[in-house]
N, C-alpha and C positions, 0 to 999 in steps of 0.2 A: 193958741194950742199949747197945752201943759207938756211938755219933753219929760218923758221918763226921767227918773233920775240913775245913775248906774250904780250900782250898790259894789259895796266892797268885797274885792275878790276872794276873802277869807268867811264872807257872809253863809256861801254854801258848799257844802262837802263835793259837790256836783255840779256841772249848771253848763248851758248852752253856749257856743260863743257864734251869733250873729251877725252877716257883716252888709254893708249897702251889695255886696252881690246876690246874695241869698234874700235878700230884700225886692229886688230886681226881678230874680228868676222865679220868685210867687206870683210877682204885679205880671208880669208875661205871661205865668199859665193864666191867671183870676181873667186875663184880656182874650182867651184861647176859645176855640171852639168848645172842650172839652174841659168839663170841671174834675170827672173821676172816667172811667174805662175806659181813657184815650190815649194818647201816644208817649205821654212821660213816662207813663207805667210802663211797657216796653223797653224804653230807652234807660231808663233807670237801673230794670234790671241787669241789661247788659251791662250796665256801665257797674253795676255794684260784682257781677260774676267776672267781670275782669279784674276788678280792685282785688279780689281775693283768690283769683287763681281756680274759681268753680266753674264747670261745665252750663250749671245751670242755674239761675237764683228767681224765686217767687216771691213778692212783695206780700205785705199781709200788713192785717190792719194794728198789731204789736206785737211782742216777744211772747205772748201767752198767747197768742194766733198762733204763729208762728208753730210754735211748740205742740201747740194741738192737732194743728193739721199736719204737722210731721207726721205723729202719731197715728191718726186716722189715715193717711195714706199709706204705712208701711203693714197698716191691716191689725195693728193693735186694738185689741177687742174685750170682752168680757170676762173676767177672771186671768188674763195675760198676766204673768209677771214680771214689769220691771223695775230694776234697782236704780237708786236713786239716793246720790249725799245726802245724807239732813242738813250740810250748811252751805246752804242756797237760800233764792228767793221762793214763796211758797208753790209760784206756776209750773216750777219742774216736777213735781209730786203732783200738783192739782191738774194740771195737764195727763197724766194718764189716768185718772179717776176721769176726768171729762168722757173718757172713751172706756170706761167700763173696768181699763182694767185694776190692776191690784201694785200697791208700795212695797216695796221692800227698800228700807232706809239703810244705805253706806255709812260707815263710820268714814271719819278723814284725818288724814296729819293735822296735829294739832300745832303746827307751826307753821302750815300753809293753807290749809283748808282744803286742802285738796283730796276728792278719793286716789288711791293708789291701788295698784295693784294688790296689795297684802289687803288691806281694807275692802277691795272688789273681793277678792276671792273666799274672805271672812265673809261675805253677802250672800256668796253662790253659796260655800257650803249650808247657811241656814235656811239657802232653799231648799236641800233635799233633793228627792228624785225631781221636785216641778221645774218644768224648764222653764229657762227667760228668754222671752220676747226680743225686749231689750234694756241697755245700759245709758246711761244719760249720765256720763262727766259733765260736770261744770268748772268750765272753767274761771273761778271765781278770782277777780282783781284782775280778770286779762291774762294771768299766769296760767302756760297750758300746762293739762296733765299729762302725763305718760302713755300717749297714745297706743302705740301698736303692743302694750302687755297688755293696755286694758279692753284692746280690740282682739288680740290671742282667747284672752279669758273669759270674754262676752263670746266668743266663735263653739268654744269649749261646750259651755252652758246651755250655748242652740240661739243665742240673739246676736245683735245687730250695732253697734253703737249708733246714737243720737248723741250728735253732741250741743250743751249749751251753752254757747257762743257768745251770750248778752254784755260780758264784760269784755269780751276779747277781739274784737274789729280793730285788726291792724297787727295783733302778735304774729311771731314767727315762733319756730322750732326749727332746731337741727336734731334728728335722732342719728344715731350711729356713727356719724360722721359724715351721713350721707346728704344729698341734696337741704339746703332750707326747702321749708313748708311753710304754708300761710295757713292760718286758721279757715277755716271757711271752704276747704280745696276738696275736702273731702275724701282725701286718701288715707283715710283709715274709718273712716265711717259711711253709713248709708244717709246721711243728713246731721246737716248744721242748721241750727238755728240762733238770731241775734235778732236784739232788740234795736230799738231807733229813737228810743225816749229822750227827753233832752238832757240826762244828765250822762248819755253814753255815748263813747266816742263822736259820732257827727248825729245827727237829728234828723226827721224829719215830723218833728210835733210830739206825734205817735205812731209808733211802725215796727213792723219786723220783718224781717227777713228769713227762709228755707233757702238753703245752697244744698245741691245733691249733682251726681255723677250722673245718676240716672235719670234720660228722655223720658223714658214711662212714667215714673213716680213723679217726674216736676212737671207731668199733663194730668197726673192724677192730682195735685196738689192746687191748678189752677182751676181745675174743675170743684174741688170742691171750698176753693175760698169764695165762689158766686153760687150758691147754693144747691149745686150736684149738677147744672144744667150742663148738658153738651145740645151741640147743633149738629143732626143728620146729616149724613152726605149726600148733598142735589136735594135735600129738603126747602120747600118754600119760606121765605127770608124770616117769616113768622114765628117758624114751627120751632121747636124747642123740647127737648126732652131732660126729664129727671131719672136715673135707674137708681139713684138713693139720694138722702137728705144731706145738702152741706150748709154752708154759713154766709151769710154775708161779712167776708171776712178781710175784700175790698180795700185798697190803698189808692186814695183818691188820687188826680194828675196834682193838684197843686200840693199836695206832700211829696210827690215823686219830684216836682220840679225843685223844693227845697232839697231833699235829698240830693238830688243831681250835683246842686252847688256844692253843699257841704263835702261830696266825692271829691270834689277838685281841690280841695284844703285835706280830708285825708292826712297824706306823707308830712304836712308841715301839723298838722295836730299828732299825730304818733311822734313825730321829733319833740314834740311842746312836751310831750309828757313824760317820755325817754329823759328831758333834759331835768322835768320838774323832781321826778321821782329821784333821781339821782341827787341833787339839791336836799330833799327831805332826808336822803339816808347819811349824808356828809353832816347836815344842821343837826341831826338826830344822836349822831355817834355817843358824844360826851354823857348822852343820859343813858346808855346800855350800862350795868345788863336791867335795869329797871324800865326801860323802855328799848324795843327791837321792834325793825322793818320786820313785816309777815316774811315767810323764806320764799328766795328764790330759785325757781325750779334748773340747774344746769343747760337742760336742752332749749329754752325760753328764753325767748326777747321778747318780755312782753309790753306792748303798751298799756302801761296801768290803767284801770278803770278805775279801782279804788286805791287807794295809801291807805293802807292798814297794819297799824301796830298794833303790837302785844305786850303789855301793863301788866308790870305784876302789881296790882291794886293791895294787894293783901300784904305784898312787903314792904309796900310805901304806907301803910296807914290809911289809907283813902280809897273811899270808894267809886265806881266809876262814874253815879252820879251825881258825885261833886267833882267829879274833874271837867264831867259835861257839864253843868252851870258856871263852875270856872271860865271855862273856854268859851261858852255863852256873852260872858261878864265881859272878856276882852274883843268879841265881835270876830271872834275863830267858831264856824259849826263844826259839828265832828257828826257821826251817826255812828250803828252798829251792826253787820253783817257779819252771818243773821241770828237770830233764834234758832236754834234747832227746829226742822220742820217735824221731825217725829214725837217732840215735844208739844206741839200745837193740839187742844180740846181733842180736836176734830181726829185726829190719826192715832192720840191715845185713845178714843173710845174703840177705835175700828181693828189698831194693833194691838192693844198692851202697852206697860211699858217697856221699854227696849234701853239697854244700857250700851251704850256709843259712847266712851270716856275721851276718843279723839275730837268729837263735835262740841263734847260740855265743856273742853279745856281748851278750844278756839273761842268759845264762847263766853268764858267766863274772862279773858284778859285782853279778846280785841276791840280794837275804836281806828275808824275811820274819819281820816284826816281830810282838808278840801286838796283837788285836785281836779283843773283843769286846766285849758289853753289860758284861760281871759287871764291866770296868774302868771306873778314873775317870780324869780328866785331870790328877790328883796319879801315878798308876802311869802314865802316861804320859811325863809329867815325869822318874821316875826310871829308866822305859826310856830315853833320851832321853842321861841321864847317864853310865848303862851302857852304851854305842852309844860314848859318847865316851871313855870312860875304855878300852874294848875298842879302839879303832882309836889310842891314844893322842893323842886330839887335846887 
């Protein structure tokens, strides 16, 4: 038999880190009674609603699950208004079109990426008298936003914050000085949602996670990732009812049992990446101000999802797809998050175009570095060289 071979830890911008336990705890469920709606799912969630300090967590089949069925269960509907960064990935936008309703694109700091309060309330006002539904922070690179202004200002407007959580499993917050908070707790919003892809804090293949405070809403939530069914009370074992359409939206037992594992590594992958990003901002220094760490939000510990700098391409002479074939050249990937979503075919046919000068000037000078557990702060060091020798510094 052929052994994989392990590829170099600068090879991906992202990437899983698997180990003979999580190798184990698949071979046990695949040996189990139950392939998918048995007892990992259960135990997983509590185990991921303790990890993060949530009342309640629903598994789903990934972060654009996830994110949908938030939506559908807080009753978001047909022409609803909610606002939403443009830099993100496309499912936060495409997720409330799923359910009918309507975009309104956030501008963000253009040195964190993040919406803010000034940029939220730049949103409400160009909605006018229409109310919003709700608001959808992302919290992108694991860096959180400004929670409770931008849940003041969603309250204001008449919605609800959702927040997307995909980059951030494992951050903390202090606001005020008061208690830390874990992402996922949901004490500032009616729903978290997080992804489980393999290049996001822990894995399980493909998966998402719903975290919410609310009993009603996380039986609304499980009802409709199995396709709207509920079972009667003292109904015969058969019988089964539908009173609206949901999805097969299902996270099998043998993802749940990976995930399990990967729960228990958790706090030693948020340290891996606490310590990596730290390492990148130290190796990184000597090339500022032509190369800077995205900002760091004050109230945030966050565990980086992404290492994202910001290039001023246009002072160095080079543009940024020669410094990504550079960095190709030396066997460093890098990516780019993201696009503007309000720039994408599909949202300028439907909005117009829309001037957001925070999103085109995060967009126009950031690149994402690799960043994961499987790395050390020696492959840090030589991304770091490679970054410099690419932008010729």
């Amino acid at each position: 038999m052929v052994m994989p071979t392990t590829p170099d830890p600068l090879s991906h911008y992202g990437r899983q880190v698997i180990d003979d336990a999580d190798v184990a705890a698949v071979a046990e469920a695949l040996r189990g009674e139950f392939l998918t709606t048995g007892p990992q799912v259960a135990a997983f969630e509590a185990e991921f609603a303790e990890a993060v300090g949530a009342k309640h967590a629903v598994a789903c089949a990934n972060g654009t699950a996830a994110l949908h069925l938030a939506l559908l269960a807080l009753g978001v509907g047909e022409g609803d208004l909610c606002i939403v960064p443009s830099t993100t990935f496309l499912a936060t936008a495409n997720a409330v079109r799923y359910v009918g309703g309507e975009v309104l694109f956030a501008d963000v700091d253009p040195a964190s990426g993040l919406m803010t309060p000034y940029t939220l309330s730049v949103a409400i006002h160009r909605a006018g008298v229409k109310a919003v539904k709700a608001v959808l922070p992302v919290h992108l690179r694991g860096e959180v936003c400004e929670l409770p202004a931008l849940k003041a200002l969603a309250q204001s407007a008449g919605g609800v914050l959702v927040e997307d959580a995909a980059h951030a499993l494992g951050s903390t917050m202090t606001f005020n000085g008061a208690e830390p908070e874990r992402v996922g707790d949901n004490a500032h919003s009616a729903a978290t949602t997080f992804s489980l892809h393999p290049v996001k804090t822990i894995t399980t293949g493909e998966g998402g996670v719903v975290t919410t405070g609310d009993a009603a809403l996380a039986k609304r939530l499980r009802t409709l990732r199995s396709h709207g069914m509920t079972k009667p009370e003292g109904a015969d074992p058969w019988v089964y009812e539908m009173a609206e359409p949901g999805f097969n939206y299902r996270l099998p037992d043998i993802n749940c049992a990976l995930g399990r594992s990967q729960l228990n590594k958790l706090p030693g992958f948020v340290d891996k990446r606490r310590t990596l990003a730290a390492a990148w901002r130290a190796a990184l220094a000597p090339l500022a101000p032509a190369v800077t760490p995205a900002a760091a939000m004050d109230w945030s510990d966050a565990a980086l999802h992404l290492m994202t700098v910001l290039i001023d391409f246009e002072g160095l002479g080079v543009s940024r797809a020669q410094v990504v074939e550079r960095l190709a050249a030396r066997g460093v990937a890098s990516q780019v998050h993201y696009i503007p979503v309000h720039t994408q075919p599909y949202y300028r046919a439907r909005y117009g175009e829309i001037d957001l000068p925070g999103a085109r000037a995060w967009y126009d000078r950031c690149l994402s570095l690799p960043l994961h557990p499987g790395m050390s702060e020696a492959d840090v060091a030589r991304g770091a060289a490679a970054l410099a020798e690419a932008i010729g510094a």
